[in-house]
C-alpha positions in Angstrom: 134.7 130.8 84.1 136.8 132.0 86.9 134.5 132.7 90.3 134.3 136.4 91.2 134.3 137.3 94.6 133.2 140.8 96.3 130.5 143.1 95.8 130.5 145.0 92.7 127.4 147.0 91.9 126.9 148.2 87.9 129.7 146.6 86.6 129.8 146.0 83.4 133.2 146.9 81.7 136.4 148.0 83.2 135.5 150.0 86.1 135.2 146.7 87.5 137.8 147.3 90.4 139.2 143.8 89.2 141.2 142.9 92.1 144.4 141.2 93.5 145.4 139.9 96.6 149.2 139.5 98.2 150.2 138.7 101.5 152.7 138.4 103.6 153.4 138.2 107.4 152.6 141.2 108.1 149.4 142.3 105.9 148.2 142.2 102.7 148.7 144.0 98.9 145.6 144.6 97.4 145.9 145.5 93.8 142.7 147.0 91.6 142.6 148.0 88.1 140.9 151.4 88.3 140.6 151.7 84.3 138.0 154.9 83.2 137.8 156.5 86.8 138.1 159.8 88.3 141.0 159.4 90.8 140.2 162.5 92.5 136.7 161.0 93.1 138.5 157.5 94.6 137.8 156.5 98.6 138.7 153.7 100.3 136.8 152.9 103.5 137.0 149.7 105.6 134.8 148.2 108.3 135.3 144.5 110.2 132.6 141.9 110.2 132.8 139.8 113.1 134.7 136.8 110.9 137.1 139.7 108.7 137.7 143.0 107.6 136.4 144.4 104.5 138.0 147.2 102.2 135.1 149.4 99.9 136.2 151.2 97.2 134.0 153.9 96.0 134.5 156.3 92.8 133.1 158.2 90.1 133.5 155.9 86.3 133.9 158.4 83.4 133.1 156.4 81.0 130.7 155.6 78.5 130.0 159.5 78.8 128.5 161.0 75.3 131.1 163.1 73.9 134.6 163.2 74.2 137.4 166.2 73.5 140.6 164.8 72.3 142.6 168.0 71.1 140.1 170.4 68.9 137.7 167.4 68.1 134.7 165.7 69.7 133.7 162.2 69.4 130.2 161.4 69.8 129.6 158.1 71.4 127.7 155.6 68.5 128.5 152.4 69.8 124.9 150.8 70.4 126.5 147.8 73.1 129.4 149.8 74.7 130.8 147.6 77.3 132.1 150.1 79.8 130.6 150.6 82.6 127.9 153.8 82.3 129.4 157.1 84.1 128.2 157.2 87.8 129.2 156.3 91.6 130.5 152.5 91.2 131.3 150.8 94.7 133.7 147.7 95.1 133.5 146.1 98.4 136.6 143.3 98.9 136.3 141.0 101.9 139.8 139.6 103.5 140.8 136.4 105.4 141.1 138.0 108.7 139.9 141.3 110.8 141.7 144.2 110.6 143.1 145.9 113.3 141.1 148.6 115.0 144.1 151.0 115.2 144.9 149.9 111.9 147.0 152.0 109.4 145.8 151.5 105.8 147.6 153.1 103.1 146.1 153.9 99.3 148.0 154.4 96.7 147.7 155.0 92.6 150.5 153.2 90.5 153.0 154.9 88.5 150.6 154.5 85.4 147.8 155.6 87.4 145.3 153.3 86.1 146.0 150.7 89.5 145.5 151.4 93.0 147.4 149.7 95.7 145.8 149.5 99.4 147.9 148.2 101.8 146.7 146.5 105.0 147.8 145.2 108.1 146.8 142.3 110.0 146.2 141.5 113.9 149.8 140.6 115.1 150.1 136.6 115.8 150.3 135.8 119.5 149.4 137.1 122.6 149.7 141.3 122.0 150.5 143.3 125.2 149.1 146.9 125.7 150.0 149.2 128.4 147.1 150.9 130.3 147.6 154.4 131.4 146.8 154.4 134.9 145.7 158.1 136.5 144.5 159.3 139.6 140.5 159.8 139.9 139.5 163.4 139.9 138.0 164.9 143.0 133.8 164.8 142.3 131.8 167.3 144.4 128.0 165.6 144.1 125.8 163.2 146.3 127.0 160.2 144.0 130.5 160.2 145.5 131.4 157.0 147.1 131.9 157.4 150.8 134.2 154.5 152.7 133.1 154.5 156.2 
């Protein structure tokens, strides 16, 4: 059996945010199959660790639910071991190789199908990284904590 890596909480079918991981030079390609779930419910959050960054997916699963309209007809659900996930909040948390950057850019998108999301997600820029500092003029203070030069 193939090790799973992440956190996923109630997953026990599809909605299993099974996920991929690309990269390249610049960042990283994460695909996740997003099979019986609300995409208007869908968020993607990230947060660093002090090692690496971690993406969290968060969204509504839809299935498993106990009757389903297809046209004019409703299905009732029989199956006694279905193995989607139960409807509900499901959370996927993926962890990366490396930090992300704090002014980082991440962009979420479905697939043409609509069944895969793609995050995209850039990584700290090799070598020493440069940043200009605004420099300004102190505004006058009027109090007794003003620093007199004498």
């Amino acid at each position: 059996m193939h090790e799973f890596t992440g956190v996923a909480k109630h997953a026990s079918g599809p909605v299993t945010a099974a996920k991929t991981i690309y990269e390249d030079e610049e960042g990283y390609l994460i695909v996740v199959s997003m099979l019986c779930s609300d995409p208007h419910s869908v968020k993607v959050t990230w947060r660093n660790t002090l090692t690496h960054g971690i993406v969290k997916i968060t969204c509504v699963s839809t299935a498993r639910m106990p009757y389903i309209k297809r046209h004019d007809r409703t299905f009732k659900l029989t199956d006694p071991f279905p193995e989607h996930c139960p409807p509900g909040e499901f959370v996927r948390e993926i962890p990366l190789a490396t930090r992300i950057p704090e002014d980082a850019k991440i962009e979420a998108y479905y697939d043409e199908t609509g069944t895969g999301l793609e995050i995209m997600v850039p990584k700290h820029r090799v070598g020493p990284e440069e940043h200009e500092v605004q420099v300004c003029m102190r505004p006058p203070h009027f109090g007794d904590n003003d620093l007199v030069l004498s």
